[in-house]
C-alpha positions as CSV (number, residue, x, y, z in Angstrom):
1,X,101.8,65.3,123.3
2,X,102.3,65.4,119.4
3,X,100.6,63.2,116.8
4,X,102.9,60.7,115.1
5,X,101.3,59.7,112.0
6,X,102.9,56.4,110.2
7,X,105.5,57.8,108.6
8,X,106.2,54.4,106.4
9,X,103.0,55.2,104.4
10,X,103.6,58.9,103.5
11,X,108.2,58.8,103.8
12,X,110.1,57.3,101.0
13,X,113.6,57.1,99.8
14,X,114.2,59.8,97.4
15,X,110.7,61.0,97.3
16,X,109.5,64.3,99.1
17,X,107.7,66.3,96.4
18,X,107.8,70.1,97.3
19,X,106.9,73.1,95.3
20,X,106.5,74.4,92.4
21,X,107.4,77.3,94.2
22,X,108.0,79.1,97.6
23,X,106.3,82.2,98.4
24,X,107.4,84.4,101.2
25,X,104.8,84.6,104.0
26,X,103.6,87.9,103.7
27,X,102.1,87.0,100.1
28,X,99.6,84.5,102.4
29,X,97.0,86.5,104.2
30,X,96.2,83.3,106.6
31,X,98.4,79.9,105.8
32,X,95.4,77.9,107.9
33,X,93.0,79.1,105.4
34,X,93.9,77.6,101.8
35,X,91.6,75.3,99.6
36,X,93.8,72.1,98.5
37,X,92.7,70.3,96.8
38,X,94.1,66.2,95.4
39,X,94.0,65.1,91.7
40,X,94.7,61.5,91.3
41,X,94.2,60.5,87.3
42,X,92.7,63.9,86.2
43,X,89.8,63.4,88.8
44,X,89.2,65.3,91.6
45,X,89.4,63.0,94.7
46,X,89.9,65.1,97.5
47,X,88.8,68.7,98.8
48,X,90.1,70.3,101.8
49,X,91.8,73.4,103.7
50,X,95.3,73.9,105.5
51,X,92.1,75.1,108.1
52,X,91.3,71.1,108.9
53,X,95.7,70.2,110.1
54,X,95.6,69.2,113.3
55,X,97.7,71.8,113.9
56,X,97.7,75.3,112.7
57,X,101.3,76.8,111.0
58,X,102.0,79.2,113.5
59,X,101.7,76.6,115.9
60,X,103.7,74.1,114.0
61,X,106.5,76.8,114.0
62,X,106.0,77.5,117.7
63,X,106.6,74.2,118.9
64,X,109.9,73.6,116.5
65,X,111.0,76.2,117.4
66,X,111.0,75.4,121.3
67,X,113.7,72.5,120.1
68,X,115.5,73.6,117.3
69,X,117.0,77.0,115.6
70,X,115.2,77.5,112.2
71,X,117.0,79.3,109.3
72,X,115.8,81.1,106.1
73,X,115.6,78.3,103.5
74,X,114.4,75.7,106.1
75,X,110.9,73.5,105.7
76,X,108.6,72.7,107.8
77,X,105.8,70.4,106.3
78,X,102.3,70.6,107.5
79,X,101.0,67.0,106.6
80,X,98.4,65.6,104.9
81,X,94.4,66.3,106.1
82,X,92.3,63.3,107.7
83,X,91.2,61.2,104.7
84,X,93.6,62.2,102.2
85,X,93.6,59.7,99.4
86,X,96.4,57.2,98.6
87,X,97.9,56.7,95.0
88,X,99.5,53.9,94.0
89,X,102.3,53.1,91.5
90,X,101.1,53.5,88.0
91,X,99.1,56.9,89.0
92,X,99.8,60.6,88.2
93,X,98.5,62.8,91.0
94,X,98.6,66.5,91.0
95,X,97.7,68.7,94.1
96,X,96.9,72.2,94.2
97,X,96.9,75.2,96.6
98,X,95.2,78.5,96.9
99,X,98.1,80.6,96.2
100,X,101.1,78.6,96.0
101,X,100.3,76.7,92.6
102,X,100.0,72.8,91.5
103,X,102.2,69.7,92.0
104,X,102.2,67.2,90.0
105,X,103.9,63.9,90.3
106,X,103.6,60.3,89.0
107,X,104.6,57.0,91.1
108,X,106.2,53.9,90.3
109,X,107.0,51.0,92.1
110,X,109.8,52.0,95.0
111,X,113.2,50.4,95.2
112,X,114.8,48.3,97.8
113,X,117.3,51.0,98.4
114,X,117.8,54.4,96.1
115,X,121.4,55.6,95.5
């Protein structure tokens, strides 16, 4: 059994912020052990660790893997933690990991449709 969270809240047209940069996986001692952390407006909103996923990296990769061939260059994304806040259009949020670096993005209204 997998948990399907609603992907109409977090999946968009045109809109799946990644980066600002990869980094190969030996540079990450433990990928279920990294302090994120979620800036929405400059303030600090949300504290957490890839440690609280409901399902650890290796695992994630485990299971795709038992389905599908993965290839260098593919993604695989992790989720968000339980309680992870919500911006809306209007905001800048920004969100930062222990070794990988910060995102930041700003959100306007969506489309009907995006070309």
């Amino acid at each position: 059994v997998f948990y399907r969270p609603s992907v109409r809240l977090k999946a968009r047209d045109g809109f799946c912020p990644m980066g600002p940069r990869t980094v190969p996986r030996d540079a990450i001692p433990n990928p279920d052990a990294l302090a994120v952390r979620v800036a929405i407006d400059g303030r600090t909103v949300h504290r957490t660790s890839t440690a609280d996923m409901l399902r650890p990296a290796a695992r994630l990769v485990a299971h795709v893997s038992e389905f599908m061939t993965l290839y260098p260059g593919d993604v695989l994304l992790l989720g968000v933690a339980h309680g992870a806040p919500r911006a809306r259009a209007g905001q800048s949020a920004a969100v930062e990991i222990d070794g990988l670096g910060r995102l930041e993005m700003s959100f306007v209204a969506g489309a009907e449709s995006v070309q």
